[in-house]
N, C-alpha and C positions, 0 to 999 in steps of 0.2 A: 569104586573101592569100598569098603566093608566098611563100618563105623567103628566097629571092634578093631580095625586094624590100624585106622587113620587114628582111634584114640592112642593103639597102644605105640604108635609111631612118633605120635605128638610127645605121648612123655616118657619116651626114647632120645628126642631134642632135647628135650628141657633137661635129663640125664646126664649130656654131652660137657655142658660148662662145668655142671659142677663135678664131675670126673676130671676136670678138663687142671680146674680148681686144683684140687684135693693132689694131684699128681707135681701141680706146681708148687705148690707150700713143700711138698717132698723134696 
């Protein structure tokens, strides 16, 4: 896998909770 993709992957998770967040306080 690509470094560029597993980075942009990685903070694609880290994205998750706090989407995950931000939906919940809604």
């Amino acid at each position: 896998m690509d470094l560029e993709v597993s980075n942009s992957l990685g903070n694609f998770t880290k994205l998750i909770p706090k989407l995950d967040a931000e939906v919940r306080i809604r």
